[in-house]
C-alpha positions as a printed Julia matrix, in Angstrom:
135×3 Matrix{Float64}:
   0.0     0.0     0.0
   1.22    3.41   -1.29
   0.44    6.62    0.9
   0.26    9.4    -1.48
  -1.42   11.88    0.76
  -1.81   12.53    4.43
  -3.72   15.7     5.72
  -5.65   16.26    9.42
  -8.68   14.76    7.83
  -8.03   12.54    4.76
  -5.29    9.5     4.18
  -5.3     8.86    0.35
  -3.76    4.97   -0.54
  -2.7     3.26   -3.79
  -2.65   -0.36   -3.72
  -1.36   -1.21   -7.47
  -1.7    -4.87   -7.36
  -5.36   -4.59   -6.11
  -5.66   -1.61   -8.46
  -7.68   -0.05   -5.74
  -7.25    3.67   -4.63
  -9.01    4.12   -0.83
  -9.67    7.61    0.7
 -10.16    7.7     4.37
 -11.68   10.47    6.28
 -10.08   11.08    9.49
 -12.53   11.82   12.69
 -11.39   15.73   12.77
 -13.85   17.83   12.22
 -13.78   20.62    9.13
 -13.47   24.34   10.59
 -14.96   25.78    7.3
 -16.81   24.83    4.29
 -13.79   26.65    1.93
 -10.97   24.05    4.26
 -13.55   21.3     3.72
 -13.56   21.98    0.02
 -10.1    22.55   -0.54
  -9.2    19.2     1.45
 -11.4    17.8    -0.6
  -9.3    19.35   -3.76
  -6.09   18.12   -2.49
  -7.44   14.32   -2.3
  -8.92   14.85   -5.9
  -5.42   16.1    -6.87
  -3.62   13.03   -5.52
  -6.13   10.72   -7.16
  -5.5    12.71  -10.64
  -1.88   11.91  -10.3
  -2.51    8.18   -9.32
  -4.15    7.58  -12.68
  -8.04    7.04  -11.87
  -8.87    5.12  -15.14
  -7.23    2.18  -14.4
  -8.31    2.06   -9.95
 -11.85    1.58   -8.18
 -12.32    4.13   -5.34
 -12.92    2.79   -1.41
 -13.97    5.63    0.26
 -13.84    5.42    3.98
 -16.03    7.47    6.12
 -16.94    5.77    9.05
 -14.77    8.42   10.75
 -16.42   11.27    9.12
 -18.55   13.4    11.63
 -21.25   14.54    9.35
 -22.38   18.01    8.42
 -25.55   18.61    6.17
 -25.4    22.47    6.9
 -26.24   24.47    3.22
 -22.07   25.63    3.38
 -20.99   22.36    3.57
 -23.61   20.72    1.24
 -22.83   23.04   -1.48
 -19.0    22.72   -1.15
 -19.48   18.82   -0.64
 -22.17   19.13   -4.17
 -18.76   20.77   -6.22
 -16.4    18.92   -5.08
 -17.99   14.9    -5.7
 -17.83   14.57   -8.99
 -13.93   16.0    -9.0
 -13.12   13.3    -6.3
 -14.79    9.99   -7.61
 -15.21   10.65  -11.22
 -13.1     8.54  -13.71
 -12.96    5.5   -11.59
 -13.82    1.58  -12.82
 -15.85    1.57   -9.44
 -16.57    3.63   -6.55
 -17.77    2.36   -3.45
 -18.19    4.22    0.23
 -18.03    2.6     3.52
 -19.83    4.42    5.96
 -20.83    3.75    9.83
 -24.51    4.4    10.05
 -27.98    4.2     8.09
 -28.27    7.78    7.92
 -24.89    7.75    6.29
 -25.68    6.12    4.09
 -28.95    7.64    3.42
 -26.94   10.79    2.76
 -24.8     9.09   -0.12
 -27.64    7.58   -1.55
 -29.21   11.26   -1.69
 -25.58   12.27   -3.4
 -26.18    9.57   -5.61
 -29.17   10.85   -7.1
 -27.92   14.23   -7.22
 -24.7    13.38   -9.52
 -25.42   10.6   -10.84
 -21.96    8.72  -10.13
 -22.9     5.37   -9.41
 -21.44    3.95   -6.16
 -22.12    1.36   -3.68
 -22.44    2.49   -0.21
 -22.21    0.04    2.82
 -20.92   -0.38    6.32
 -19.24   -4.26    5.54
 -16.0    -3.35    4.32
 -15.21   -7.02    2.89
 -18.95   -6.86    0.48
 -17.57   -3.53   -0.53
 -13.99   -4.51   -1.76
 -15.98   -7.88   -3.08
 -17.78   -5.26   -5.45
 -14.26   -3.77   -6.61
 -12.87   -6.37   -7.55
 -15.64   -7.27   -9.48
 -14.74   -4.11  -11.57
 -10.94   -5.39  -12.18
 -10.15   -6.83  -15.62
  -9.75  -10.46  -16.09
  -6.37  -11.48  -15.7
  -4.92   -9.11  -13.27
Protein backbone atom coordinates (compact mmCIF):
# COMPACT_ATOMS: atom_id res chain seq x y z
CA UNK A 1 0.00 0.00 0.00
CA UNK A 2 1.22 3.41 -1.29
CA UNK A 3 0.44 6.62 0.90
CA UNK A 4 0.26 9.40 -1.48
CA UNK A 5 -1.42 11.88 0.76
CA UNK A 6 -1.81 12.53 4.43
CA UNK A 7 -3.72 15.70 5.72
CA UNK A 8 -5.65 16.26 9.42
CA UNK A 9 -8.68 14.76 7.83
CA UNK A 10 -8.03 12.54 4.76
CA UNK A 11 -5.29 9.50 4.18
CA UNK A 12 -5.30 8.86 0.35
CA UNK A 13 -3.76 4.97 -0.54
CA UNK A 14 -2.70 3.26 -3.79
CA UNK A 15 -2.65 -0.36 -3.72
CA UNK A 16 -1.36 -1.21 -7.47
CA UNK A 17 -1.70 -4.87 -7.36
CA UNK A 18 -5.36 -4.59 -6.11
CA UNK A 19 -5.66 -1.61 -8.46
CA UNK A 20 -7.68 -0.05 -5.74
CA UNK A 21 -7.25 3.67 -4.63
CA UNK A 22 -9.01 4.12 -0.83
CA UNK A 23 -9.67 7.61 0.70
CA UNK A 24 -10.16 7.70 4.37
CA UNK A 25 -11.68 10.47 6.28
CA UNK A 26 -10.08 11.08 9.49
CA UNK A 27 -12.53 11.82 12.69
CA UNK A 28 -11.39 15.73 12.77
CA UNK A 29 -13.85 17.83 12.22
CA UNK A 30 -13.78 20.62 9.13
CA UNK A 31 -13.47 24.34 10.59
CA UNK A 32 -14.96 25.78 7.30
CA UNK A 33 -16.81 24.83 4.29
CA UNK A 34 -13.79 26.65 1.93
CA UNK A 35 -10.97 24.05 4.26
CA UNK A 36 -13.55 21.30 3.72
CA UNK A 37 -13.56 21.98 0.02
CA UNK A 38 -10.10 22.55 -0.54
CA UNK A 39 -9.20 19.20 1.45
CA UNK A 40 -11.40 17.80 -0.60
CA UNK A 41 -9.30 19.35 -3.76
CA UNK A 42 -6.09 18.12 -2.49
CA UNK A 43 -7.44 14.32 -2.30
CA UNK A 44 -8.92 14.85 -5.90
CA UNK A 45 -5.42 16.10 -6.87
CA UNK A 46 -3.62 13.03 -5.52
CA UNK A 47 -6.13 10.72 -7.16
CA UNK A 48 -5.50 12.71 -10.64
CA UNK A 49 -1.88 11.91 -10.30
CA UNK A 50 -2.51 8.18 -9.32
CA UNK A 51 -4.15 7.58 -12.68
CA UNK A 52 -8.04 7.04 -11.87
CA UNK A 53 -8.87 5.12 -15.14
CA UNK A 54 -7.23 2.18 -14.40
CA UNK A 55 -8.31 2.06 -9.95
CA UNK A 56 -11.85 1.58 -8.18
CA UNK A 57 -12.32 4.13 -5.34
CA UNK A 58 -12.92 2.79 -1.41
CA UNK A 59 -13.97 5.63 0.26
CA UNK A 60 -13.84 5.42 3.98
CA UNK A 61 -16.03 7.47 6.12
CA UNK A 62 -16.94 5.77 9.05
CA UNK A 63 -14.77 8.42 10.75
CA UNK A 64 -16.42 11.27 9.12
CA UNK A 65 -18.55 13.40 11.63
CA UNK A 66 -21.25 14.54 9.35
CA UNK A 67 -22.38 18.01 8.42
CA UNK A 68 -25.55 18.61 6.17
CA UNK A 69 -25.40 22.47 6.90
CA UNK A 70 -26.24 24.47 3.22
CA UNK A 71 -22.07 25.63 3.38
CA UNK A 72 -20.99 22.36 3.57
CA UNK A 73 -23.61 20.72 1.24
CA UNK A 74 -22.83 23.04 -1.48
CA UNK A 75 -19.00 22.72 -1.15
CA UNK A 76 -19.48 18.82 -0.64
CA UNK A 77 -22.17 19.13 -4.17
CA UNK A 78 -18.76 20.77 -6.22
CA UNK A 79 -16.40 18.92 -5.08
CA UNK A 80 -17.99 14.90 -5.70
CA UNK A 81 -17.83 14.57 -8.99
CA UNK A 82 -13.93 16.00 -9.00
CA UNK A 83 -13.12 13.30 -6.30
CA UNK A 84 -14.79 9.99 -7.61
CA UNK A 85 -15.21 10.65 -11.22
CA UNK A 86 -13.10 8.54 -13.71
CA UNK A 87 -12.96 5.50 -11.59
CA UNK A 88 -13.82 1.58 -12.82
CA UNK A 89 -15.85 1.57 -9.44
CA UNK A 90 -16.57 3.63 -6.55
CA UNK A 91 -17.77 2.36 -3.45
CA UNK A 92 -18.19 4.22 0.23
CA UNK A 93 -18.03 2.60 3.52
CA UNK A 94 -19.83 4.42 5.96
CA UNK A 95 -20.83 3.75 9.83
CA UNK A 96 -24.51 4.40 10.05
CA UNK A 97 -27.98 4.20 8.09
CA UNK A 98 -28.27 7.78 7.92
CA UNK A 99 -24.89 7.75 6.29
CA UNK A 100 -25.68 6.12 4.09
CA UNK A 101 -28.95 7.64 3.42
CA UNK A 102 -26.94 10.79 2.76
CA UNK A 103 -24.80 9.09 -0.12
CA UNK A 104 -27.64 7.58 -1.55
CA UNK A 105 -29.21 11.26 -1.69
CA UNK A 106 -25.58 12.27 -3.40
CA UNK A 107 -26.18 9.57 -5.61
CA UNK A 108 -29.17 10.85 -7.10
CA UNK A 109 -27.92 14.23 -7.22
CA UNK A 110 -24.70 13.38 -9.52
CA UNK A 111 -25.42 10.60 -10.84
CA UNK A 112 -21.96 8.72 -10.13
CA UNK A 113 -22.90 5.37 -9.41
CA UNK A 114 -21.44 3.95 -6.16
CA UNK A 115 -22.12 1.36 -3.68
CA UNK A 116 -22.44 2.49 -0.21
CA UNK A 117 -22.21 0.04 2.82
CA UNK A 118 -20.92 -0.38 6.32
CA UNK A 119 -19.24 -4.26 5.54
CA UNK A 120 -16.00 -3.35 4.32
CA UNK A 121 -15.21 -7.02 2.89
CA UNK A 122 -18.95 -6.86 0.48
CA UNK A 123 -17.57 -3.53 -0.53
CA UNK A 124 -13.99 -4.51 -1.76
CA UNK A 125 -15.98 -7.88 -3.08
CA UNK A 126 -17.78 -5.26 -5.45
CA UNK A 127 -14.26 -3.77 -6.61
CA UNK A 128 -12.87 -6.37 -7.55
CA UNK A 129 -15.64 -7.27 -9.48
CA UNK A 130 -14.74 -4.11 -11.57
CA UNK A 131 -10.94 -5.39 -12.18
CA UNK A 132 -10.15 -6.83 -15.62
CA UNK A 133 -9.75 -10.46 -16.09
CA UNK A 134 -6.37 -11.48 -15.70
CA UNK A 135 -4.92 -9.11 -13.27
Amino acid sequence: MLEILRNAHYTVTIDPAAQLARVTRSAAPSESAALFEERWMEVSRALDRAGRSGLCLLVDLREAVGRNDPLFEAAMQRVRPAVMSGFRRVAVLVRTTAGALQIQRHVREDGIDRMIGSDEAQLLDYLREGRPRGR
